[in-house]
MARTI-703963 format. One record per residue: x, y, z of N, C-alpha, C in turn; residue in one letter. Coordinates in nm, 4 decimals, decimal comma. Atoms other than C-alpha are relative to their C-alpha. Layout:
BEGIN
+----------+----------+----------+----------+----------+----------+----------+----------+----------+----+
:     n.px :     n.py :     n.pz :    ca.px :    ca.py :    ca.pz :     c.px :     c.py :     c.pz : aa :
+----------+----------+----------+----------+----------+----------+----------+----------+----------+----+
:        X :        Y :        Z :        X :        Y :        Z :        X :        Y :        Z :  A :
...
+----------+----------+----------+----------+----------+----------+----------+----------+----------+----+
This chain:
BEGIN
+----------+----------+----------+----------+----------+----------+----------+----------+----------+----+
:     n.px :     n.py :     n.pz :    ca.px :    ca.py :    ca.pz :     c.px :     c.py :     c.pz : aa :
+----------+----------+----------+----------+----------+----------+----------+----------+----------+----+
:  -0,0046 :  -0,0438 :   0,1381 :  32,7065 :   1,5327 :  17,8925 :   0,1335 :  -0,0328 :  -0,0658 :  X :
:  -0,1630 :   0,0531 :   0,0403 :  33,0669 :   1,3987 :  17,8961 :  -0,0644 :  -0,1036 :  -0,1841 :  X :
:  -0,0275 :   0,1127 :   0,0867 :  32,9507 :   1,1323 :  17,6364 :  -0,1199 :   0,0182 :  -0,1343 :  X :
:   0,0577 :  -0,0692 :   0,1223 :  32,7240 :   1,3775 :  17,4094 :   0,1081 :   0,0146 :  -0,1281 :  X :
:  -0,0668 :  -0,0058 :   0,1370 :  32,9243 :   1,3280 :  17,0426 :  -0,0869 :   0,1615 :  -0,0438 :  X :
:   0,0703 :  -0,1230 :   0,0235 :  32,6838 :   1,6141 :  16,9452 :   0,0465 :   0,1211 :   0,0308 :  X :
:  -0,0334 :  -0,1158 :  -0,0716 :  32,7510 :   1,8378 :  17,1745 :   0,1840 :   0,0758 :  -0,0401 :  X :
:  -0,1039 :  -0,0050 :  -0,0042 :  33,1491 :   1,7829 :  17,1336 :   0,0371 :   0,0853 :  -0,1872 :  X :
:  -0,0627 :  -0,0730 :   0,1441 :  33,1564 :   1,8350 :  16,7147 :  -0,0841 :   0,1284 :   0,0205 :  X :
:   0,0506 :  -0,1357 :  -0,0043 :  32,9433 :   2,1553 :  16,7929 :   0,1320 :   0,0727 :   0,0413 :  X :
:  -0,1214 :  -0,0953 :  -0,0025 :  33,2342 :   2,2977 :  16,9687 :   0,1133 :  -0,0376 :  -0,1223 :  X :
:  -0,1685 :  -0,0069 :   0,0730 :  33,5065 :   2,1519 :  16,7299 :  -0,0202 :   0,0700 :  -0,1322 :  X :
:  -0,0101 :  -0,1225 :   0,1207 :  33,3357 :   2,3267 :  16,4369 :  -0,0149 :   0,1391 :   0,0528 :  X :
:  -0,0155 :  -0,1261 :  -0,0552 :  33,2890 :   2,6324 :  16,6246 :   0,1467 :   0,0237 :   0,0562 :  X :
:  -0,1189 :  -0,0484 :  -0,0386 :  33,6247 :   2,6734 :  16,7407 :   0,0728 :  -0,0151 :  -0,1942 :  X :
:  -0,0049 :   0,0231 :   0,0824 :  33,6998 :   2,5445 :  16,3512 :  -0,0278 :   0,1606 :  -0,0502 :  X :
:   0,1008 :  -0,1241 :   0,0591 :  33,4733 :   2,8629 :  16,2544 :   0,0667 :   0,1234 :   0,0574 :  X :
:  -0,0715 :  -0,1457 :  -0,0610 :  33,6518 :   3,1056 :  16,4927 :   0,0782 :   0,0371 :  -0,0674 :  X :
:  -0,1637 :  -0,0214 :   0,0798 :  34,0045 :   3,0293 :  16,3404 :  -0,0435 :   0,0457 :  -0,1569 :  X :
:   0,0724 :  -0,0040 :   0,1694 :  33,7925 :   3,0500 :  15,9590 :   0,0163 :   0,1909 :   0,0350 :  X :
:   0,0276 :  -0,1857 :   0,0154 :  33,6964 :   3,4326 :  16,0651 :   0,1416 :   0,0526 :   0,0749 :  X :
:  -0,1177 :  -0,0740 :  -0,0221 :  34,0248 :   3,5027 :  16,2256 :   0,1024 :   0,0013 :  -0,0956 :  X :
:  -0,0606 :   0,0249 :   0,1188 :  34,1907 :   3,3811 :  15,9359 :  -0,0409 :   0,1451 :  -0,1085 :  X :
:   0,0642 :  -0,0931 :   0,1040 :  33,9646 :   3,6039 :  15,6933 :  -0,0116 :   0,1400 :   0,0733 :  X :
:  -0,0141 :  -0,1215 :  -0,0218 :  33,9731 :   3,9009 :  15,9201 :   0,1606 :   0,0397 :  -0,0395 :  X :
:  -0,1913 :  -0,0256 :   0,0119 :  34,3833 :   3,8984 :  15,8728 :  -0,0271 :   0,0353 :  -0,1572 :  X :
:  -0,0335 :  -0,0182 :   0,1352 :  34,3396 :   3,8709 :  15,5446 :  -0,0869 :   0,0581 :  -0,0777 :  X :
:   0,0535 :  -0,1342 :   0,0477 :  34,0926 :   4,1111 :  15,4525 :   0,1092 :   0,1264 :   0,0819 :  X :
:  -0,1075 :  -0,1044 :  -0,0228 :  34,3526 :   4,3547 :  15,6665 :   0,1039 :   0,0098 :  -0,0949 :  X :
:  -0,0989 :   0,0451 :   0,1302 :  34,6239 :   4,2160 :  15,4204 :  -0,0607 :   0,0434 :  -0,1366 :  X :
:   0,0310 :  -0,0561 :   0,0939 :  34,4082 :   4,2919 :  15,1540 :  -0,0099 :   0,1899 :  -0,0254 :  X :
:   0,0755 :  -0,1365 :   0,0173 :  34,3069 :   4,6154 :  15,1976 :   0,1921 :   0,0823 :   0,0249 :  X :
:  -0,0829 :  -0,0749 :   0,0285 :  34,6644 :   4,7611 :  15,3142 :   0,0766 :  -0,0174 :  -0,1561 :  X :
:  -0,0912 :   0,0201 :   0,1071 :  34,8128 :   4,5983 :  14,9980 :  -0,0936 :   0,0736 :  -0,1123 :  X :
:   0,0903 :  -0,0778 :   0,1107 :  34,5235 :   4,8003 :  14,8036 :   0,0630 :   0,1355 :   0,0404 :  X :
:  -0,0607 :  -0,1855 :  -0,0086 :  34,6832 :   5,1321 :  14,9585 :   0,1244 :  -0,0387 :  -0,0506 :  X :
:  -0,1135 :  -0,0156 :   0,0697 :  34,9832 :   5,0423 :  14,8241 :  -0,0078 :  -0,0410 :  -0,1625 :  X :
:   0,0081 :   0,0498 :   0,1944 :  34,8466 :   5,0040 :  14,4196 :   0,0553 :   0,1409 :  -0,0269 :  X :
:  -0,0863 :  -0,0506 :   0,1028 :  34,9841 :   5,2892 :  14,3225 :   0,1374 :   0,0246 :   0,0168 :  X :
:  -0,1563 :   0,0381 :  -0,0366 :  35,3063 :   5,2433 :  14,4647 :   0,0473 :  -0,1556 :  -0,0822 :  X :
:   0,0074 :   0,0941 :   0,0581 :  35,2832 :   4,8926 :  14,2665 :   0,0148 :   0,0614 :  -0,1852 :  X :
:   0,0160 :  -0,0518 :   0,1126 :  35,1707 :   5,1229 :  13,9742 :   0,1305 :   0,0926 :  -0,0627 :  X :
:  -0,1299 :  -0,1002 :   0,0376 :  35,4920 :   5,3433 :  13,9582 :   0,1557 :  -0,0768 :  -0,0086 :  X :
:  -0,1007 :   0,0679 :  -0,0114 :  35,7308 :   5,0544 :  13,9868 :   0,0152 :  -0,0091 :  -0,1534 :  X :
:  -0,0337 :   0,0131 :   0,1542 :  35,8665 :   5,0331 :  13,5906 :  -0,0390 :  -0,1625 :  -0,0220 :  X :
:  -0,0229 :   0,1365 :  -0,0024 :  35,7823 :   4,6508 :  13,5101 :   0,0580 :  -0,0297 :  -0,1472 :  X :
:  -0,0402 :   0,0577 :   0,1616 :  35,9931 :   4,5074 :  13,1797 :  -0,0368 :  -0,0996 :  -0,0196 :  X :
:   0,0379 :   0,0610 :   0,0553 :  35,9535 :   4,2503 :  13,0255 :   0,0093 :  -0,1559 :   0,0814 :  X :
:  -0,0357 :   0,1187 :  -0,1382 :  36,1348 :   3,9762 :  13,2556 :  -0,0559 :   0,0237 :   0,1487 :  X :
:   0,0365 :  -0,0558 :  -0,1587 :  35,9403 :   4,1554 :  13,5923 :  -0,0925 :  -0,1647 :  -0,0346 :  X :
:   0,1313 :   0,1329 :  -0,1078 :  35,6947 :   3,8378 :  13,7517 :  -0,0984 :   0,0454 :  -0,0603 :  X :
:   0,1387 :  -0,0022 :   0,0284 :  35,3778 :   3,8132 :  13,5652 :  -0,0645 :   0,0474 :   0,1266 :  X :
:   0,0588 :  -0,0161 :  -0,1033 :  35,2307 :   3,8247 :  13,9112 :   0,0380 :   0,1193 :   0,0552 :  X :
:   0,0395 :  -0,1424 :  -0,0284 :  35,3412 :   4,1690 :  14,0078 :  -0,0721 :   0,0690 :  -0,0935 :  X :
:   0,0872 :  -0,0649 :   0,1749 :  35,2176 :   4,2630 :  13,6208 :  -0,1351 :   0,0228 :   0,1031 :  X :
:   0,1533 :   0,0139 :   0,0016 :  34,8802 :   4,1205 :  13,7534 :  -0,0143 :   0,0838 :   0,1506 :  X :
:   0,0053 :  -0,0765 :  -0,1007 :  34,9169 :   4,2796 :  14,1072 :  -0,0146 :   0,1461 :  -0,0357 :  X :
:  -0,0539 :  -0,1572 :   0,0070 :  35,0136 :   4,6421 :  13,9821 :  -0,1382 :   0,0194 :  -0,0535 :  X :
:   0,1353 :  -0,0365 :   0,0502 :  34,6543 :   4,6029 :  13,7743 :  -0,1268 :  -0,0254 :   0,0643 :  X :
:   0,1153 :   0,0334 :  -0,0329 :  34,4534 :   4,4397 :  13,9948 :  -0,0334 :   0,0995 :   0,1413 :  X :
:   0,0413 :  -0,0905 :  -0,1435 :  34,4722 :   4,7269 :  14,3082 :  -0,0917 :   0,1553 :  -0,0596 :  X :
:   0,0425 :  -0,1440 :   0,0060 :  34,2781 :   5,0734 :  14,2685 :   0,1227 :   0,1059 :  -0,0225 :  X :
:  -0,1105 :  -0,0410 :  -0,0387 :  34,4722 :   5,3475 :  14,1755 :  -0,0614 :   0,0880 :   0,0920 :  X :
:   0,0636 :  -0,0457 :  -0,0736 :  34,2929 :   5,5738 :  14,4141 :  -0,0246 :  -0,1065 :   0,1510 :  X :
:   0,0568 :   0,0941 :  -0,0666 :  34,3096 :   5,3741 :  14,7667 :  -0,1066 :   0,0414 :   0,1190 :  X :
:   0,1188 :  -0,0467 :  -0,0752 :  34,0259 :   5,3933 :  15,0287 :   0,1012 :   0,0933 :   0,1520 :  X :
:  -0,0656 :  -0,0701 :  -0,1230 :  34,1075 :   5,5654 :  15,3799 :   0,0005 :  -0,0684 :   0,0883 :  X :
:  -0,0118 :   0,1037 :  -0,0926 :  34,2325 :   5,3901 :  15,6206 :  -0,0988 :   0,0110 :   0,1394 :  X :
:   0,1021 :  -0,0173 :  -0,1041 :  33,9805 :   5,4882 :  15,8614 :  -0,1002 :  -0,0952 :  -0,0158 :  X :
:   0,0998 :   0,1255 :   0,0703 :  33,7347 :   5,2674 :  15,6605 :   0,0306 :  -0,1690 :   0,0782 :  X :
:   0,0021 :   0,1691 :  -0,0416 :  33,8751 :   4,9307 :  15,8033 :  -0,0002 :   0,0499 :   0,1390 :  X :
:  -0,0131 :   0,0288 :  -0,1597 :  33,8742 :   5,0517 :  16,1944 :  -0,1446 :  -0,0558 :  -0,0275 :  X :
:   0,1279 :   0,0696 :  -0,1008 :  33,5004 :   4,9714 :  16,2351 :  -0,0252 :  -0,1133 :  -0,0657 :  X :
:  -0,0238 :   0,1706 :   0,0069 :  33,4889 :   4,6408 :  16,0258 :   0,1055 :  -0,0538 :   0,0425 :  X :
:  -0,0401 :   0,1279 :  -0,0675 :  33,7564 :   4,5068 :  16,1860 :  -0,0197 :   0,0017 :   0,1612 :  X :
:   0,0397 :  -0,0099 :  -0,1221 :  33,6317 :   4,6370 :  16,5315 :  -0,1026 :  -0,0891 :  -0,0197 :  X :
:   0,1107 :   0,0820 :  -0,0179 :  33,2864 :   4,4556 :  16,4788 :   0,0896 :  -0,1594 :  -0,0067 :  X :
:  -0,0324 :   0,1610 :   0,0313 :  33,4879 :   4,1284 :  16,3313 :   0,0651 :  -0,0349 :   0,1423 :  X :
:  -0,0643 :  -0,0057 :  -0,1387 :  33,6835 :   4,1627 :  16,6529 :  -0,0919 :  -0,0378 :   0,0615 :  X :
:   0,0819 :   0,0363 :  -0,1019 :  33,4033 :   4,1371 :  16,8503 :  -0,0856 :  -0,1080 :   0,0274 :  X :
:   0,0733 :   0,1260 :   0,0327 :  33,2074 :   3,9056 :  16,6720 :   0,0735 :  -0,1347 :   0,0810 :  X :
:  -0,1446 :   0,1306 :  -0,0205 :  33,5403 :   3,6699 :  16,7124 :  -0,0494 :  -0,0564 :   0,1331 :  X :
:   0,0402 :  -0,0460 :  -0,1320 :  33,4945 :   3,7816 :  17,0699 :  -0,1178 :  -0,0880 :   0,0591 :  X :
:   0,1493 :   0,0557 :  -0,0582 :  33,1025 :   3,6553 :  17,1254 :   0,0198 :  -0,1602 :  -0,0269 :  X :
:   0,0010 :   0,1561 :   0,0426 :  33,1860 :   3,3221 :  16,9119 :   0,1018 :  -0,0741 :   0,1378 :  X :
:  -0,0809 :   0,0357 :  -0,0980 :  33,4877 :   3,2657 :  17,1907 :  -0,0696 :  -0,0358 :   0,1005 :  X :
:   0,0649 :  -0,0117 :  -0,1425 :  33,2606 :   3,3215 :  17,4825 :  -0,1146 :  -0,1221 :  -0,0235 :  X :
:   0,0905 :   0,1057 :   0,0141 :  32,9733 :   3,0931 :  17,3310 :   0,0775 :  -0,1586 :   0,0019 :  X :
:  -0,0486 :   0,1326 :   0,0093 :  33,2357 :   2,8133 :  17,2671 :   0,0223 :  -0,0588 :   0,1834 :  X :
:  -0,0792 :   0,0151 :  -0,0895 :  33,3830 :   2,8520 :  17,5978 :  -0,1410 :  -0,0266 :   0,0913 :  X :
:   0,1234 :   0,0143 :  -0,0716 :  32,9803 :   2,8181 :  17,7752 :  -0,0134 :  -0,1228 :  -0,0249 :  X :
:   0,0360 :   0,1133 :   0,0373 :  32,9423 :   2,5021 :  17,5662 :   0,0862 :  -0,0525 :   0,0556 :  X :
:  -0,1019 :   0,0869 :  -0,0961 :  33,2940 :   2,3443 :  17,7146 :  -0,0873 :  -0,0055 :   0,0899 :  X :
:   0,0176 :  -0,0190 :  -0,1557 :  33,1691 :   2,4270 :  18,0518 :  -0,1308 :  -0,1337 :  -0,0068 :  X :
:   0,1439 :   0,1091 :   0,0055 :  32,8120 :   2,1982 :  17,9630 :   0,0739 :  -0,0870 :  -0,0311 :  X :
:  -0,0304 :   0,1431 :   0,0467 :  33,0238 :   1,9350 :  17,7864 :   0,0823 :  -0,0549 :   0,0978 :  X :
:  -0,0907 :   0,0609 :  -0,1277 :  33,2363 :   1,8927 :  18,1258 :  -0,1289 :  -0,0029 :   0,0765 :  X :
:   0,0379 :  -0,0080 :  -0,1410 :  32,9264 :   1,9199 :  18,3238 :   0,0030 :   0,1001 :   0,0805 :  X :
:  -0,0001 :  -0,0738 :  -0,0571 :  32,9890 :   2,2153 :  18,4279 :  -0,1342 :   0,1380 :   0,0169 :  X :
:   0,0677 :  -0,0626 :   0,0069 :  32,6397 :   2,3379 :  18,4319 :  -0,0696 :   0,1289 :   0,0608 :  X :
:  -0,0072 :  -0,0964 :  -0,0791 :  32,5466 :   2,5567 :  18,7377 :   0,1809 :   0,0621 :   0,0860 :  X :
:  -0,1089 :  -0,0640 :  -0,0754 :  32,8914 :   2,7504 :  18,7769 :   0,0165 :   0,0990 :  -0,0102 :  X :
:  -0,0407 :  -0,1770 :   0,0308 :  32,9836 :   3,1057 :  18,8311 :   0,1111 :   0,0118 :  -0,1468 :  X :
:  -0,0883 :  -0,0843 :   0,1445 :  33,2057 :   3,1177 :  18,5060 :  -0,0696 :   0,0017 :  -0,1047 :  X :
:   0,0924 :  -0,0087 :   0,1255 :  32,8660 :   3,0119 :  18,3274 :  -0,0639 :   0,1277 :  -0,0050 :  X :
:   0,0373 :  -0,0254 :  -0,0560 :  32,7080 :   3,2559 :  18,4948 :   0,0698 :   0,1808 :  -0,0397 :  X :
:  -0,0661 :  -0,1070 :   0,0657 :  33,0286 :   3,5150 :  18,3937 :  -0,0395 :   0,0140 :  -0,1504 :  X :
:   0,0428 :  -0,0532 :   0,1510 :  32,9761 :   3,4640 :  18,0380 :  -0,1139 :  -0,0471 :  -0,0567 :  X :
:   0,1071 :  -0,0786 :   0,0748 :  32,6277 :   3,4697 :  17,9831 :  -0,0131 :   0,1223 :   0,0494 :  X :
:  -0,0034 :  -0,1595 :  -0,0259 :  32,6844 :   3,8574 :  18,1521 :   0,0727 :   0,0417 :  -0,1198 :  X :
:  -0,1024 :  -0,0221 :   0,0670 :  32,9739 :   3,8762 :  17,9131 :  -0,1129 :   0,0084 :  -0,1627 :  X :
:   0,0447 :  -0,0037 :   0,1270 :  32,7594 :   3,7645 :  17,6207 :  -0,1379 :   0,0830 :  -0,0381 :  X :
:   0,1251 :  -0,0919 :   0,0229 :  32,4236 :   3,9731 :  17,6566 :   0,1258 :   0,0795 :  -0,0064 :  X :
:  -0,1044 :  -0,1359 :   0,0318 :  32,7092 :   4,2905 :  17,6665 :   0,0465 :  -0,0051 :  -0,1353 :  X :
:  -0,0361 :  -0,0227 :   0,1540 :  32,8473 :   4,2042 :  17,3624 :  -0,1174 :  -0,0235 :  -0,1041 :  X :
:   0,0569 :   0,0053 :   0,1085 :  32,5582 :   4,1255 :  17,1835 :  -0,0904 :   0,1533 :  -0,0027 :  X :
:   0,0472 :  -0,1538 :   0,0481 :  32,4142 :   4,4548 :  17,2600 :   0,0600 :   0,1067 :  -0,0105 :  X :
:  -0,0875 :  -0,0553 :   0,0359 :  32,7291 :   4,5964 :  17,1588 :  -0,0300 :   0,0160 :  -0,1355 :  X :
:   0,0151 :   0,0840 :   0,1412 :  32,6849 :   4,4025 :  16,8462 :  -0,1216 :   0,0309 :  -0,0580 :  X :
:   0,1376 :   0,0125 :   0,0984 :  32,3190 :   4,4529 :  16,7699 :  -0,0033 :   0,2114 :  -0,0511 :  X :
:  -0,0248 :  -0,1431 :   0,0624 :  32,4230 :   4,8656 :  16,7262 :   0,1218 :   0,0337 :  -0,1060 :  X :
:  -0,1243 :  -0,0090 :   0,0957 :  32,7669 :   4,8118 :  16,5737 :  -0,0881 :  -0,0582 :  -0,1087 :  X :
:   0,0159 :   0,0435 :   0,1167 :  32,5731 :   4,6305 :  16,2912 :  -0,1205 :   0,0601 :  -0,0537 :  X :
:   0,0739 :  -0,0817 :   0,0462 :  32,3413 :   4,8889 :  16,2342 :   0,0142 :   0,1295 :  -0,1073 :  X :
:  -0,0598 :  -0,1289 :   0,0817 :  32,3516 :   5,2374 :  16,0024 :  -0,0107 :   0,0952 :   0,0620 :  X :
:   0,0223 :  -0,1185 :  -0,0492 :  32,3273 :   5,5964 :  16,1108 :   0,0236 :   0,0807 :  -0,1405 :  X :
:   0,0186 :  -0,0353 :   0,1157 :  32,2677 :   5,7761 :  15,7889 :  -0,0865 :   0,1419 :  -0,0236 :  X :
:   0,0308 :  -0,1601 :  -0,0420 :  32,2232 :   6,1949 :  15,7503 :  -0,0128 :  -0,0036 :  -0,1978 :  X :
:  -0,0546 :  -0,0778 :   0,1748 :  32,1633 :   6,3643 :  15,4623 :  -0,0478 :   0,1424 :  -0,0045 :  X :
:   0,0653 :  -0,1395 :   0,0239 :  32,0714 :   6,7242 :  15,3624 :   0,1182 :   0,0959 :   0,1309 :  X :
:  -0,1139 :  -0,0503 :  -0,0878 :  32,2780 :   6,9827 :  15,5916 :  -0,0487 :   0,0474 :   0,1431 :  X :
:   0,0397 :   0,0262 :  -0,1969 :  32,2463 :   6,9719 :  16,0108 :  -0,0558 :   0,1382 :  -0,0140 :  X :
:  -0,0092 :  -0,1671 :   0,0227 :  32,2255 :   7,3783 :  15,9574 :  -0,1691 :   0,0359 :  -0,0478 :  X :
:   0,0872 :  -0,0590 :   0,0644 :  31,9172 :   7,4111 :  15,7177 :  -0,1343 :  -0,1245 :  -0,0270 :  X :
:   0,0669 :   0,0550 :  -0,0162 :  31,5962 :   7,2171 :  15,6862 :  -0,0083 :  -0,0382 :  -0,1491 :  X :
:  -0,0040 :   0,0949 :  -0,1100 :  31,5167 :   6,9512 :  15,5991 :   0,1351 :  -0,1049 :  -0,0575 :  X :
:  -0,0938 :   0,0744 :  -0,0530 :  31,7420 :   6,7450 :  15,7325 :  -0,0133 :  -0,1861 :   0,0964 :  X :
:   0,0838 :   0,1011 :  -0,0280 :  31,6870 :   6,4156 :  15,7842 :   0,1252 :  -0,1081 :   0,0694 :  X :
:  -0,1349 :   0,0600 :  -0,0805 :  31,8808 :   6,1770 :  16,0424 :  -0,0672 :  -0,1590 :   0,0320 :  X :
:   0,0824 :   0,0943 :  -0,0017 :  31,8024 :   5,8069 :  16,0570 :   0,1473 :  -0,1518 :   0,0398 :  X :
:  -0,1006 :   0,1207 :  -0,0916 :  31,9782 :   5,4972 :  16,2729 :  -0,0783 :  -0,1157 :   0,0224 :  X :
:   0,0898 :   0,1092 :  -0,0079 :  31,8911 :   5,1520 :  16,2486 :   0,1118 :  -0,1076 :   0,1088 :  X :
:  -0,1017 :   0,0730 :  -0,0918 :  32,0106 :   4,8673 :  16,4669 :  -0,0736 :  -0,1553 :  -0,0773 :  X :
:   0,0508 :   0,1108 :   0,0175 :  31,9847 :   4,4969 :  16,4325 :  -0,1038 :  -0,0627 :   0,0833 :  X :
:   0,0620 :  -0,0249 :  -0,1527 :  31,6981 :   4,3949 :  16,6235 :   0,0175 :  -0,1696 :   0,0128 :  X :
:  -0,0128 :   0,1321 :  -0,0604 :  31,7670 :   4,0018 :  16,6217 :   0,0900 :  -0,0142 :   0,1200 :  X :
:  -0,0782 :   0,0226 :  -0,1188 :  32,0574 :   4,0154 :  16,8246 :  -0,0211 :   0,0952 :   0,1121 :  X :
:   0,0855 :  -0,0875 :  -0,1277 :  31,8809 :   4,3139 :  17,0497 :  -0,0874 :  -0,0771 :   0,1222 :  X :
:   0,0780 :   0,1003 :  -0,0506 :  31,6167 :   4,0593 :  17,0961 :   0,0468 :  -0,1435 :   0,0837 :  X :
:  -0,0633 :   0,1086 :  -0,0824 :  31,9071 :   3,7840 :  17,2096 :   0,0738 :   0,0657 :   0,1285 :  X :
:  -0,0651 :  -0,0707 :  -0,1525 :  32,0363 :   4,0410 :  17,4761 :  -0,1095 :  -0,0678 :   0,1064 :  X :
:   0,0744 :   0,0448 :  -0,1247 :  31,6999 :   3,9525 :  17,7506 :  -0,0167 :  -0,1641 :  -0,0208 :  X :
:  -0,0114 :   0,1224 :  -0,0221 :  31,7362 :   3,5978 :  17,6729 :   0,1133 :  -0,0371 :   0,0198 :  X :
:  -0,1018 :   0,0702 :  -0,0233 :  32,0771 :   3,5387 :  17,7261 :   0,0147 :   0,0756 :   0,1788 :  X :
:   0,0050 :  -0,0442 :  -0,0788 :  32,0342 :   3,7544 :  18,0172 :  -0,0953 :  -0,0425 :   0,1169 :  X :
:   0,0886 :   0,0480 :  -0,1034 :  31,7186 :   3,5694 :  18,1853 :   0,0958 :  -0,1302 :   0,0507 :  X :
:  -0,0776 :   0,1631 :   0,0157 :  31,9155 :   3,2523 :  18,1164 :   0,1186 :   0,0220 :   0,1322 :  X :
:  -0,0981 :  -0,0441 :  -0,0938 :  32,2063 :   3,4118 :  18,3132 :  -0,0421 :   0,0125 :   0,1713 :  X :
:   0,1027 :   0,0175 :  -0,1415 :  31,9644 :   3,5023 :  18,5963 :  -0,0716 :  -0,1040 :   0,0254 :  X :
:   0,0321 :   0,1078 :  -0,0307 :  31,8622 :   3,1336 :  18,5789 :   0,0510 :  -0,0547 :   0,0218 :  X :
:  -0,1370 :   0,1090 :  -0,0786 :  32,2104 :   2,9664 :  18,6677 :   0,0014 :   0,0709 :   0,0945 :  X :
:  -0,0296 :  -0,0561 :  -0,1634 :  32,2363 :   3,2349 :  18,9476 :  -0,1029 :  -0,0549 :   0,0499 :  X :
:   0,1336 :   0,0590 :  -0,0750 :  31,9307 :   3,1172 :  19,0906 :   0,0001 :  -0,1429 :   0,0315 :  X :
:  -0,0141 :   0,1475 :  -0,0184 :  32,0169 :   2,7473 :  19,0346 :   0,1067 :   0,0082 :   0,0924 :  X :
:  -0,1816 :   0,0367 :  -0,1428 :  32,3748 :   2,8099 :  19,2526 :  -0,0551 :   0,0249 :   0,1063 :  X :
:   0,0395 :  -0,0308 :  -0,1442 :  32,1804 :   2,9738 :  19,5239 :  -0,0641 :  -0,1591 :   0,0517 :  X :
:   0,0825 :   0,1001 :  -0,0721 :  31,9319 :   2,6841 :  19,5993 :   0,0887 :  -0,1323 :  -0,0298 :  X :
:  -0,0709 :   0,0660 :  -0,0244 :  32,2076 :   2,4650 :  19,5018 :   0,0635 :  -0,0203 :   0,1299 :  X :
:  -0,1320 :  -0,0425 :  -0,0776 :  32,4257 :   2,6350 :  19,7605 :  -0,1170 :  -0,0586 :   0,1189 :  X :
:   0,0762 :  -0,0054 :  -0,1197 :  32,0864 :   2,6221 :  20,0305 :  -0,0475 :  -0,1327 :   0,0309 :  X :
:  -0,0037 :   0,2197 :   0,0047 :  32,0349 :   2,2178 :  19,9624 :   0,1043 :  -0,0420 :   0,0223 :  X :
:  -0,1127 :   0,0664 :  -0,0370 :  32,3864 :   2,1485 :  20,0550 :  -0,0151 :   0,0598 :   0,1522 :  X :
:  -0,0513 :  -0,0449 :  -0,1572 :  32,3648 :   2,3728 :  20,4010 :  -0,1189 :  -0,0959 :   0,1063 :  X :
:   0,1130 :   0,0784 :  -0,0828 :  32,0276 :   2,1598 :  20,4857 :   0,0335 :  -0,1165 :  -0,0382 :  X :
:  -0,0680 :   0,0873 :  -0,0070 :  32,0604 :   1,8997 :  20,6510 :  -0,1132 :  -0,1420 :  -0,0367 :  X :
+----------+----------+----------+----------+----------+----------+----------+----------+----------+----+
């Protein structure tokens, strides 16, 4: 597969695509703390000679900013996502060397069913309303079910390179 072109720009835009969302996870973090600081932007005096561009900064943040609790679980999921895209690039190397039946393929398709059924609940809701106390009360959790549905296939697949190393391993001991 050394001399698959195909195969090769698949990884170079996927590794391309990683750095894209690691890029945009930074800088949605960057965004969002520089939104807790608008009204600290807002109390600065600006005259007449201040930088247009703080002008437009001091107006363009909330004055009210969100809670910082709000960005742990999007940037935990983006994290992870990052995470699954890493592990898929790093399966495809392994095929584009040839490296088809090996225990590190073998590690991360285990690696990647786990995260995707990490992933197929992190990208779900859990959504209450009315009060736990008094009726009715209504409680309701959804999950993603595509990537639920890619957990037993990346997982048979996984139990199909182990199976190829064994009878690999039992065709090399016969003679």
């Amino acid at each position: 597969m050394k001399n698959s072109k195909t195969l090769k720009n698949v990884i170079e835009v996927l590794t391309a695509f990683i750095y894209f969302c690691g890029f945009m996870t930074v800088a949605a973090l960057v965004v969002h703390l520089l939104s807790r600081m608008g009204p600290v932007f807002q109390k600065i005096s600006f005259n007449q000679v201040a930088c247009p561009l703080m002008r437009m900064a001091s107006s363009s943040f909330p004055k009210h900013p969100q809670p910082l609790w709000q960005l742990l679980f999007p940037l935990a999921s983006s994290a992870i996502y990052i995470y699954l895209l890493i592990t898929i690039r790093s399966f495809l190397q392994n095929l584009y060397q040839e490296k088809i039946f090996s225990h590190s393929n073998i590690d991360l398709c285990n690696r990647a069913w786990k995260i995707l059924l990490v992933l197929s609940f992190m990208s779900g809701t859990l959504e209450t309303s009315g009060n736990a106390y008094l009726l009715p009360f209504t409680f309701q959790f959804t999950f993603n079910t595509g990537l639920l549905l890619a957990v037993p296939i990346v997982w048979v697949s996984g139990k199909i390179l182990e199976r190829g190393i064994e009878i690999a391993e039992e065709n090399e001991l016969t003679i």
